[in-house]
C-alpha positions as CSV (number, residue, x, y, z in Angstrom):
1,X,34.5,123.1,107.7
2,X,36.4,120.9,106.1
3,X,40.2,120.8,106.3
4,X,42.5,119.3,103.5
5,X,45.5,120.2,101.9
6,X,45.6,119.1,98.1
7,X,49.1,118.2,96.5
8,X,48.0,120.2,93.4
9,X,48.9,116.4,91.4
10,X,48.0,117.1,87.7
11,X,46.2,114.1,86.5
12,X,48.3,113.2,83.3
13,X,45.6,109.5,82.3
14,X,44.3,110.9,78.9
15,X,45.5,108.6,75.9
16,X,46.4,106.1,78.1
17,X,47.8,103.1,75.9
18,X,45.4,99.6,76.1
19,X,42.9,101.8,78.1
20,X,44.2,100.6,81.6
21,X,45.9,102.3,84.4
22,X,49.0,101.8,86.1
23,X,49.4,102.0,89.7
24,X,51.1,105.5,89.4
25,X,47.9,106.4,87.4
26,X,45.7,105.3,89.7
27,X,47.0,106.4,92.9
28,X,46.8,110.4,91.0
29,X,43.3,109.5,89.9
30,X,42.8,108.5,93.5
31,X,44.5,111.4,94.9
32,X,42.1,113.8,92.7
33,X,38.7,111.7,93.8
34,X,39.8,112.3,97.9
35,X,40.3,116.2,96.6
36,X,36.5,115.9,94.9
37,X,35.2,114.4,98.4
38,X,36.2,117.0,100.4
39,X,34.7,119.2,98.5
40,X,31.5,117.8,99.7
41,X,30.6,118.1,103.1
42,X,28.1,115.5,103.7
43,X,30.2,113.1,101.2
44,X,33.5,113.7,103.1
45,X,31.7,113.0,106.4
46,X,30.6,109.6,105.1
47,X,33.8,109.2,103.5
48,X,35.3,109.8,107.3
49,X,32.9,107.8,108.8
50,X,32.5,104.4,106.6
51,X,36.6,104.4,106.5
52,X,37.7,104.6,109.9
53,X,39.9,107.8,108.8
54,X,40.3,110.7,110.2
55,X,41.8,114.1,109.2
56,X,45.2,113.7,110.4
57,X,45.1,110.0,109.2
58,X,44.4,111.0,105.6
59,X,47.4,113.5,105.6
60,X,49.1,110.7,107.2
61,X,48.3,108.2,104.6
62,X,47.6,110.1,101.5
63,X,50.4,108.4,99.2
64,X,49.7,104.9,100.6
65,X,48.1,102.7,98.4
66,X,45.9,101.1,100.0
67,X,44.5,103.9,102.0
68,X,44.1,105.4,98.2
69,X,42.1,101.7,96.9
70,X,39.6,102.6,99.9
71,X,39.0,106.0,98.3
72,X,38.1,104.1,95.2
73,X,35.8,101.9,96.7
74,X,34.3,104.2,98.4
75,X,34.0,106.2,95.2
76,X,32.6,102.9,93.4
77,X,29.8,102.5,96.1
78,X,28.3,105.5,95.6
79,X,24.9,106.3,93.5
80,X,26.0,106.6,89.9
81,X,24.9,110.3,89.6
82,X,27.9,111.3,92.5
83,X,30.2,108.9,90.1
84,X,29.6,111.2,86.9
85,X,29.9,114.1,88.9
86,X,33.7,113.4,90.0
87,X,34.2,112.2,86.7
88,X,33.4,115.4,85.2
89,X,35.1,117.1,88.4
90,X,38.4,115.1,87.8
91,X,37.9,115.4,83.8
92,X,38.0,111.6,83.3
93,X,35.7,108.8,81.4
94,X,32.7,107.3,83.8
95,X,34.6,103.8,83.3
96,X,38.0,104.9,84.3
97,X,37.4,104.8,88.4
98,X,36.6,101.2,87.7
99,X,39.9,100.7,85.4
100,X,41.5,102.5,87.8
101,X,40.5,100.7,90.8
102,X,41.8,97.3,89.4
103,X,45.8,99.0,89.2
104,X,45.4,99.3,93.1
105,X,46.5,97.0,95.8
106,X,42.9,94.2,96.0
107,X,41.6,95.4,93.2
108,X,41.9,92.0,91.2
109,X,39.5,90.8,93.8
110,X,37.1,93.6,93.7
111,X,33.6,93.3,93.0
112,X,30.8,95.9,93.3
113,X,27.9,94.3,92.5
């Protein structure tokens, strides 16, 4: 069973000017991606598991930054078909986690490939 307590953020990105996100953007887009996880079981356990976080540490650090750039990556590192899925989930282009990724702290360094 998976515990986690959502914010209810509305994801207001649509429209965005120059097709970037700011770190406010991000950190909601990041915010509704953690919510998608936890929907999944198996994906939350990995999630859990490759990040070193626990339950009471996400509730902990849910508006950090940082702790919201690993949700991203983690995101990011996933097969492509889980990608459009919390796309579609969290109602938002199949580029923007990558767009959005960049507004968080490290993400001018980050490369997936």
């Amino acid at each position: 069973m998976v515990v986690f307590v959502s914010r209810n953020v509305e994801l207001r990105i649509s429209g965005m000017a120059g097709n970037t996100y700011n770190a406010e953007q991000a950190e909601l887009l990041a915010i509704k991606v953690l919510e998608w996880i936890a929907t999944n079981p198996p994906l939350f356990a990995a999630f859990l598991n490759m990040t070193g976080s626990t339950r009471e540490s996400i509730t902990e650090n849910y508006g950090n930054s940082e702790f919201l750039a690993s949700v991203m990556d983690f995101l990011l590192m996933q097969k492509d078909v889980l990608i459009l899925e919390c796309c579609q989930y969290v109602s938002v282009s199949p580029d923007d986690p990558m767009k959005a990724r960049r507004a968080l702290p490290g993400g001018e360094e980050f490369n997936w490939t």
